[in-house]
C-alpha positions as CSV (number, residue, x, y, z in Angstrom):
1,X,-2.1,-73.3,66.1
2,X,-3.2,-69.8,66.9
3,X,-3.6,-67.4,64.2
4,X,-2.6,-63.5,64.6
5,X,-5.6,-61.6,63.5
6,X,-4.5,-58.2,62.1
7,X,-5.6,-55.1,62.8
8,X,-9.7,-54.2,61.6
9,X,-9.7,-51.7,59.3
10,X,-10.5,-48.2,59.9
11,X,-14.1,-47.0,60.5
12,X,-14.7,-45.1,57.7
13,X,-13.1,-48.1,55.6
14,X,-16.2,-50.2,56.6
15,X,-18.4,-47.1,55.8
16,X,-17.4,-47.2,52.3
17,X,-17.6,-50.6,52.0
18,X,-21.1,-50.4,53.2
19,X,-22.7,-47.6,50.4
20,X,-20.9,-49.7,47.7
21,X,-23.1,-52.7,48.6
22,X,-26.2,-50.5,49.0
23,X,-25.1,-48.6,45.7
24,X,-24.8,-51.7,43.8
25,X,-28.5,-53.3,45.4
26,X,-29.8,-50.2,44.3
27,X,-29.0,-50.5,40.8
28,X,-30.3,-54.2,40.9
29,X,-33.6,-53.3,41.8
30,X,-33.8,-50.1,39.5
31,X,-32.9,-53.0,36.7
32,X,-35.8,-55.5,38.1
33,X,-38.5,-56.1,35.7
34,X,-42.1,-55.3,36.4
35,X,-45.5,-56.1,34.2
36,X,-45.9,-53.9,31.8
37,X,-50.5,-53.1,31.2
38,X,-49.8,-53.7,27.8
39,X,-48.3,-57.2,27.8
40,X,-44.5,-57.1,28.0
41,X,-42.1,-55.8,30.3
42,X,-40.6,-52.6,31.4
43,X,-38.1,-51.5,33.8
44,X,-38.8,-48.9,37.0
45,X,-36.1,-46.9,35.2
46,X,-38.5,-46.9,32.1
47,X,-41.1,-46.2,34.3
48,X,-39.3,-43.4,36.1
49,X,-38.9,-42.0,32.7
50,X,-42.2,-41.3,32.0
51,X,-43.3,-39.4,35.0
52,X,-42.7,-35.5,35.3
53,X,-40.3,-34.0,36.7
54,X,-40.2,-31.2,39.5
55,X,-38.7,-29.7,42.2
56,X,-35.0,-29.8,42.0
57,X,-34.7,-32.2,39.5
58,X,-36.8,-29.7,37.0
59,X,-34.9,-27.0,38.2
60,X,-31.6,-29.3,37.1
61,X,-33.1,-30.4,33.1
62,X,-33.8,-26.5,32.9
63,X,-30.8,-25.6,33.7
64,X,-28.6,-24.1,30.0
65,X,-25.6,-24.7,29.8
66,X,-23.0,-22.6,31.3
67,X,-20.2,-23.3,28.0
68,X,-22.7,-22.5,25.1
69,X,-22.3,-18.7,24.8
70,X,-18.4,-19.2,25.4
71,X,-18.7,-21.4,22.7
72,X,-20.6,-19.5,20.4
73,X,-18.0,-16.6,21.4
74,X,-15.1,-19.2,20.5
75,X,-16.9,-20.5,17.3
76,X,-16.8,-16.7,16.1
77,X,-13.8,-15.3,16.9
78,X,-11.8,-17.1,13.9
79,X,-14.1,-15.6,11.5
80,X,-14.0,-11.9,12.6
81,X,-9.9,-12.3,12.8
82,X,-10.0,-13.6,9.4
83,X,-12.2,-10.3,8.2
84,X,-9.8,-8.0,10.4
85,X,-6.6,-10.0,8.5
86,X,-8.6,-9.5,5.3
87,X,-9.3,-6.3,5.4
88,X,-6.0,-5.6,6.7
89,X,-4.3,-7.2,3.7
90,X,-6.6,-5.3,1.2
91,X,-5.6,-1.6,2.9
92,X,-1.9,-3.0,2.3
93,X,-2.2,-4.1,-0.7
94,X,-3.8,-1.0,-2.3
95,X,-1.3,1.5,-0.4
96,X,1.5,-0.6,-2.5
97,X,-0.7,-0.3,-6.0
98,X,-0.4,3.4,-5.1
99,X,3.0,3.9,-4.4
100,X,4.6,0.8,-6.5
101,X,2.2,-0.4,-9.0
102,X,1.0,3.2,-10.1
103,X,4.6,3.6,-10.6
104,X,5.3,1.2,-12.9
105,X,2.6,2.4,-15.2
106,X,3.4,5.4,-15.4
107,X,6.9,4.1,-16.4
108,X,5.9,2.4,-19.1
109,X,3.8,5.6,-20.1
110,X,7.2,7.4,-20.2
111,X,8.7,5.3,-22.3
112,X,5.6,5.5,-24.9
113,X,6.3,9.6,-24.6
114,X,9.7,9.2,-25.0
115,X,9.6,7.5,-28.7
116,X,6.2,9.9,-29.4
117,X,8.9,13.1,-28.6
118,X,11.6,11.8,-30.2
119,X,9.5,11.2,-33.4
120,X,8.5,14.7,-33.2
121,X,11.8,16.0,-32.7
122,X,13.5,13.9,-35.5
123,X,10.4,15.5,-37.9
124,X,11.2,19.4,-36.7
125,X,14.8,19.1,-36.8
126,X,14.8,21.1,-40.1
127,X,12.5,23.8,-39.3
128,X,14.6,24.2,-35.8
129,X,14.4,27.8,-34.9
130,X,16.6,28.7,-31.7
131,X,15.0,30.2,-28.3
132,X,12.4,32.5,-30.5
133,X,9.3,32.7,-28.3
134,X,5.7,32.5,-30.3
135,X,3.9,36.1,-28.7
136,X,1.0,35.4,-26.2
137,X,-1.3,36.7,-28.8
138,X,-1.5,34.1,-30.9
139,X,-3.5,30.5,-31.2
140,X,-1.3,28.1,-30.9
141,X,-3.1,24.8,-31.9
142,X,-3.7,22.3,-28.8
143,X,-2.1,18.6,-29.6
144,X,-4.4,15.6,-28.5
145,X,-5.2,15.6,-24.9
146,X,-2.2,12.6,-23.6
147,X,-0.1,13.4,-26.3
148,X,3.5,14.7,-25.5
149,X,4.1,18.2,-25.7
150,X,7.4,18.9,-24.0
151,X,9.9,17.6,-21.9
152,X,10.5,18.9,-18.2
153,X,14.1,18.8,-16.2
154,X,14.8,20.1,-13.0
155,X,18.2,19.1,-12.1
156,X,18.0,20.3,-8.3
157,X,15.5,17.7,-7.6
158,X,16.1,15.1,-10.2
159,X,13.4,15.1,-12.3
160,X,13.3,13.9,-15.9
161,X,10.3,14.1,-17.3
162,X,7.8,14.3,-20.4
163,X,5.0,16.6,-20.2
164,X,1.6,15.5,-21.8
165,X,-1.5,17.7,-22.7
166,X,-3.9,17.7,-20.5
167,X,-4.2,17.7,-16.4
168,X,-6.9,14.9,-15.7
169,X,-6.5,11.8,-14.0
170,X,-5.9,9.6,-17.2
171,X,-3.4,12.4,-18.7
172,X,-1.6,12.8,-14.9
173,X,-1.1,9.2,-14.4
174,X,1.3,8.9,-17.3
175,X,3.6,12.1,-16.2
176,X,3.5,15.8,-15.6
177,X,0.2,17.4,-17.4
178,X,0.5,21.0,-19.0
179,X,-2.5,23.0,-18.2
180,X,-5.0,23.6,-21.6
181,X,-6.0,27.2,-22.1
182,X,-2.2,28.4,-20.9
183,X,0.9,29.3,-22.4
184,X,2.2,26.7,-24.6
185,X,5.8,25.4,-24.6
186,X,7.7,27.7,-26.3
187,X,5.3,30.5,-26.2
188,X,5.0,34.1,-24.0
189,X,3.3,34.5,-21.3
190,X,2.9,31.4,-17.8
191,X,3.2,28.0,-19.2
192,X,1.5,26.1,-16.3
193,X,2.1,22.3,-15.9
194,X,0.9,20.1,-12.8
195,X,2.2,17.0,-11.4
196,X,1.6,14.3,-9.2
197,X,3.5,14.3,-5.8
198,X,2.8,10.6,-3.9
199,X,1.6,8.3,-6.6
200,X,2.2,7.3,-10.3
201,X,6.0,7.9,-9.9
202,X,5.8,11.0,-8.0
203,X,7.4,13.3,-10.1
204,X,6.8,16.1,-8.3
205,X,7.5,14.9,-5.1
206,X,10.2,17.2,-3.9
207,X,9.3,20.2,-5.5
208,X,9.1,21.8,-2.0
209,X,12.5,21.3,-1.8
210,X,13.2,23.6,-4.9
211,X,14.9,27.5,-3.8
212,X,15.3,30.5,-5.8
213,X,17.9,30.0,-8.1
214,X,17.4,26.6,-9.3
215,X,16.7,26.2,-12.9
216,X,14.2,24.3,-14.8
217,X,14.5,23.3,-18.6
218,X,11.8,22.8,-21.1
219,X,12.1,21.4,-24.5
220,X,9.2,21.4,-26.5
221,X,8.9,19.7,-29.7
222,X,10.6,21.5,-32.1
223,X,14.0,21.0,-29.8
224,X,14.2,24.0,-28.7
225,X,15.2,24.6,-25.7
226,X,13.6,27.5,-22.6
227,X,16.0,27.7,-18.9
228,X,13.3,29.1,-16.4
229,X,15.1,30.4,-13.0
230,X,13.0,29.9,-9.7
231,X,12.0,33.5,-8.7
232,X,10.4,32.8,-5.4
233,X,10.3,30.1,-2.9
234,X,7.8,27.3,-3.3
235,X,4.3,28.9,-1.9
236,X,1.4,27.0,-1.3
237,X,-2.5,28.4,-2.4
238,X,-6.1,27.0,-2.1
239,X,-7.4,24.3,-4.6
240,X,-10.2,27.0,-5.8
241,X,-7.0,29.7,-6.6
242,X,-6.8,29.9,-10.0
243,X,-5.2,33.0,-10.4
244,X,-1.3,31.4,-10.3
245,X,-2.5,30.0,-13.6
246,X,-2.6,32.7,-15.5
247,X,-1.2,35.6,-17.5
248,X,1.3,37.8,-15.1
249,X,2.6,40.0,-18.3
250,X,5.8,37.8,-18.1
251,X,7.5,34.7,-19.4
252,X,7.4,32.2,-16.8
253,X,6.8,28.7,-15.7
254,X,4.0,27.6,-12.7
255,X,4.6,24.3,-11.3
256,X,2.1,22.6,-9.1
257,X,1.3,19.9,-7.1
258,X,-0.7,18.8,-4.1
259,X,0.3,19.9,-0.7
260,X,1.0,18.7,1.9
261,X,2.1,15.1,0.5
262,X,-0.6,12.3,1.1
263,X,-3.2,15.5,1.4
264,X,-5.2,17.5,-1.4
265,X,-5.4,20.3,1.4
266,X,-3.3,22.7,-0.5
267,X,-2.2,23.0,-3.7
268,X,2.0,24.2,-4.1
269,X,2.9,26.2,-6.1
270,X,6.5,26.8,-7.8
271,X,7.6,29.7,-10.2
272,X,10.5,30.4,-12.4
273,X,10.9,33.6,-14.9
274,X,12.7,32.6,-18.5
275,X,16.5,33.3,-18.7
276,X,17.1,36.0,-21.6
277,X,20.1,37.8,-22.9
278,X,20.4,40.9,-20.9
279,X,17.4,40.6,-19.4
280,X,17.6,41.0,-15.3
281,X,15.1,38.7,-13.5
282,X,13.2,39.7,-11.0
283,X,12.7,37.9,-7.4
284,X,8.9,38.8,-6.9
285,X,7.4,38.1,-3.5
286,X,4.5,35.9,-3.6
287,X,0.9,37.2,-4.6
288,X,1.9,40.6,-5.1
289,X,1.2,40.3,-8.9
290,X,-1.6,40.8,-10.5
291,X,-2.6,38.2,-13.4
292,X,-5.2,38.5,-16.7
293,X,-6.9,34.6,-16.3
294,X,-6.7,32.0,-18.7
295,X,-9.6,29.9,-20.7
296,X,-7.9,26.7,-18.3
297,X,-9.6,23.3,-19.3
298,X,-9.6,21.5,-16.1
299,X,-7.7,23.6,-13.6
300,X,-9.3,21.5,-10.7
301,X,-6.0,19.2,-10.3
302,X,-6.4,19.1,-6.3
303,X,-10.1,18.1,-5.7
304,X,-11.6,14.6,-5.1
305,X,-13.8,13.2,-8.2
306,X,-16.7,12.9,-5.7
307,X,-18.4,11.7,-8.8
308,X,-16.9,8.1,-8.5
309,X,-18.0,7.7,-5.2
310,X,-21.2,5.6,-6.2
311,X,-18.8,3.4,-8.6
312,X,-16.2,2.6,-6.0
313,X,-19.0,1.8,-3.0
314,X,-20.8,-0.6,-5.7
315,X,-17.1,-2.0,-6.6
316,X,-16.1,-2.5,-2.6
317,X,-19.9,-4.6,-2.0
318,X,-18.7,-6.9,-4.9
319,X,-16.1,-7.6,-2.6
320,X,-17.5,-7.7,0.2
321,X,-19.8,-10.6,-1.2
322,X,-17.0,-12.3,-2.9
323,X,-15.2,-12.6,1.0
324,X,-18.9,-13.8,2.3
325,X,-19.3,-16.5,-0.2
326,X,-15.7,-17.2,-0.7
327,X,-15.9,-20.3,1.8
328,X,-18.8,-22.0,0.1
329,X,-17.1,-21.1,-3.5
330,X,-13.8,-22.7,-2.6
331,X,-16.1,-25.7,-0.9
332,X,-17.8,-26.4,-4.0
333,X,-14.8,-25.5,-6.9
334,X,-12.0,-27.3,-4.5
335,X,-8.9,-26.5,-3.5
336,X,-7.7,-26.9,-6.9
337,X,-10.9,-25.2,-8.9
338,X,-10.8,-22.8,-6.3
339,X,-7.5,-21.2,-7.0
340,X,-8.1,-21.3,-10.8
341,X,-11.7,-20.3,-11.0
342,X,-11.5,-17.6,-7.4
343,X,-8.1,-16.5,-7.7
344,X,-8.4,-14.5,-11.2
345,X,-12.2,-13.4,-10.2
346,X,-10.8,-11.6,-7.0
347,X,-7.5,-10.3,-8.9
348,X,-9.7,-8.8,-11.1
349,X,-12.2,-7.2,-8.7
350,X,-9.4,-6.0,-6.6
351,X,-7.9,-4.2,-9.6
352,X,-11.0,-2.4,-10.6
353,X,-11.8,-1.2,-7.5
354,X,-8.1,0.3,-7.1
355,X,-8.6,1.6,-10.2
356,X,-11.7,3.5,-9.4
357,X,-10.6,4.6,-5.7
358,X,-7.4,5.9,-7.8
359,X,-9.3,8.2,-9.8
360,X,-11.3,9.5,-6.3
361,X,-8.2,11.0,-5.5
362,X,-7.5,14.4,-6.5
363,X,-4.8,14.0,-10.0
364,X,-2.2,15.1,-8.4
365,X,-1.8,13.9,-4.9
């Protein structure tokens, strides 16, 4: 019987069948035992171990690897998002205390006023006198600083407001501030009040929007009641111009605020003469009046409190400490000891810190 033979393989098949033989001899021998000096036995792979390397193989066990910097970049980049996220969060977060939670306070320092004015009102209601004006001449006594001393509406705009006494931060932040040392409500000569125009409510917000013509009503607290008629358009002045605060020889009312909003740049200013019985008012062009100045307490109600500065730096390196350690914290409280324990530590540094970069701010931006 004859058998077919097929067909040889292909060159190069033999070739690799070849260096797989050689390959695996190789490793036999690399495996073989020899004596060890010592007593024992060691293999040449052993002995190959010991002996130093050089030439290309040094120039191989020195070579770093290529992947550890990309690594190290990789192994950072999570962390400096998180900070950027962080940080990011914390600017959002304070922007809404400013224009939301600023509001509510001052809110629920309106309400306080309210009851304080009514209580005043409801105790004068006897001695009620009409629209008799007390002359500039005379001392009027001050009320507490915070205290109410008047309300403040200006229909145009739609503001409804109690003023207190007093213009700094604390005093602003619950409403419109009347200016100590000028007129008081109800008496000759420029009752000044200031207000905020962003944050705590805003309530001078759109004062810029006020023309000639519109009126604004002050009741002080005997209930009596003063309509002031917007002489000139809304005008704004430097911070360091005092001289709209005071005495013009009229009755009037100054209004101010900080302009432009979100700025301290300027300070606007707003001014309406007293409506009297057969008395003609007059529309006077801006700074063309000369004024006597008043004894003001605190007139500076559109420069930064520079003052704080040190407080609010000290307050943001708490936090910056809190967000270094927070890992390790939350690590060693756990999850759950970490949200009870952490949580109400960082509410409370984040509050007093936008507490103290609220009162940086100039009062009535």
């Amino acid at each position: 019987m004859v058998t077919r033979l097929e067909k040889p393989p292909a060159e190069g098949v033999w070739i690799d069948a070849a260096f797989s033989v050689a390959q695996a001899r190789t490793v036999e021998t690399d495996q073989a035992q020899v004596p060890r000096t010592g007593g024992g036995v060691t293999t040449k792979q052993d002995v190959a171990s010991e002996l130093p390397v050089d030439g290309a193989s040094a120039t191989v066990a020195e070579t770093p690897d290529v992947g550890t910097g990309q690594s190290r970049v990789r192994y950072h980049l999570p962390t400096v998002f998180t900070w950027i996220r962080n940080i990011g969060a914390i600017i959002l977060l304070f922007v809404a205390w400013q224009l939301f939670g600023t509001a509510i306070g001052e809110h629920h320092a309106q309400d306080a006023l309210r009851s304080q004015f009514d209580a005043l009102i409801h105790a004068a209601a006897p001695h009620r006198a009409g629209q008799t004006l007390i002359p500039a001449t005379v001392q009027v006594p001050q009320p507490a600083e915070g205290s109410v001393v008047a309300e403040i509406d200006v229909p145009a705009i739609g503001v409804n407001q109690f003023v207190v006494s007093g213009t700094a931060t604390d005093d602003l932040s619950k409403g419109p501030g009347h200016y100590i040392g000028t007129a008081m409500p109800g008496q000759a000569g420029n009752i000044a009040i200031a207000g905020h125009r962003t944050t705590h409510g805003a309530p001078f917000n759109r004062l810029g929007d006020i023309v000639v013509g519109d009126q604004i009503i002050l009741t002080n607290t005997k209930d009596q009641h003063f309509t002031y008629v917007v002489s000139e358009p809304p005008y704004p002045v430097s911070p360091s111009d005092v001289s709209v605060l005071g005495n013009f020889g009229d009755d009037r009312i100054t209004l101010t605020t900080c302009n432009p909003e979100f700025s301290a740049a300027q300070r606007l200013i707003v001014v309406g003469e007293l409506e009297q019985p057969g008395k003609k008012l007059l529309v006077r062009p801006p700074h063309q009046a000369a004024s006597v100045p008043y004894r003001v307490v605190n007139s500076a109600t559109a420069n930064w409190k520079w003052g704080l500065l040190p407080v609010v730096l000290l307050e943001l390196a708490v936090l910056v400490l809190l967000g270094l350690f927070n890992k390790r914290l939350a690590t060693f409280y756990g999850r759950f000891g970490g949200w009870m324990i952490l949580m109400p530590i960082w509410l409370a540094c984040l509050c007093l810190f936008f507490e103290s970069a609220t009162s940086l701010f100039p009062p009535s931006i």
